[in-house]
C-alpha positions in Angstrom: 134.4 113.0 121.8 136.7 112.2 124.4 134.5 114.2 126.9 131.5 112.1 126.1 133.5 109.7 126.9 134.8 110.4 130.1 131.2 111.3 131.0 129.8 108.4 130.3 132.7 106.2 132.9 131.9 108.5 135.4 128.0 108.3 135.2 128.2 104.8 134.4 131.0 103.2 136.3 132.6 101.3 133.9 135.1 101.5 131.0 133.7 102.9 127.5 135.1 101.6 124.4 134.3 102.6 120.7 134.2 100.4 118.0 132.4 98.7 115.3 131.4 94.7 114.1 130.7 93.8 110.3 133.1 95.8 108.4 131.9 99.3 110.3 128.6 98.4 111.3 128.7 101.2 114.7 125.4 99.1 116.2 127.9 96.1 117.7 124.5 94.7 119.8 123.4 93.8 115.7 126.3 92.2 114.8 127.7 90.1 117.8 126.3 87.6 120.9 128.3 87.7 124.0 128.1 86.2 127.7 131.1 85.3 130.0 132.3 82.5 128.0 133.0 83.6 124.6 131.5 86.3 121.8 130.2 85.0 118.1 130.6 87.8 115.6 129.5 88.5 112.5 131.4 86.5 109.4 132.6 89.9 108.4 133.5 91.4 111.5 138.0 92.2 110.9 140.6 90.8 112.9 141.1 94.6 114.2 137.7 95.0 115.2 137.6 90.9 116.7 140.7 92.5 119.2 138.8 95.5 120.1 135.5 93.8 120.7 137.5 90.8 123.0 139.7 93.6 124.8 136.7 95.8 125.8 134.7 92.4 127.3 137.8 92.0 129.1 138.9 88.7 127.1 142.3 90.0 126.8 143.2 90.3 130.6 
């Protein structure tokens, strides 16, 4: 919910995002490798889910 979120930013510090990898796979740490330089995905992660992943890393600035 949009409380959970908002609890977890403030707890946390930093932005939450929800999303999935894989075609709906909701465990994104299974389906993807990330460090500063890039993220490798899953071969059936969507183009929609590819945007959401790079825009909550911040690849999208």
């Amino acid at each position: 919910s949009d409380e959970e979120l908002e609890w977890l930013r403030d707890l946390f510090k930093v932005d939450v995002y929800v999303g999935t990898a894989n075609m709906g796979v909701p465990f994104v740490g299974s389906c993807m490798l990330a460090n500063s330089n890039g993220v490798v995905v899953g071969h059936l992660t969507t183009g929609p889910e590819i945007v959401k992943i790079e825009e909550a890393l911040g690849f999208l600035d």
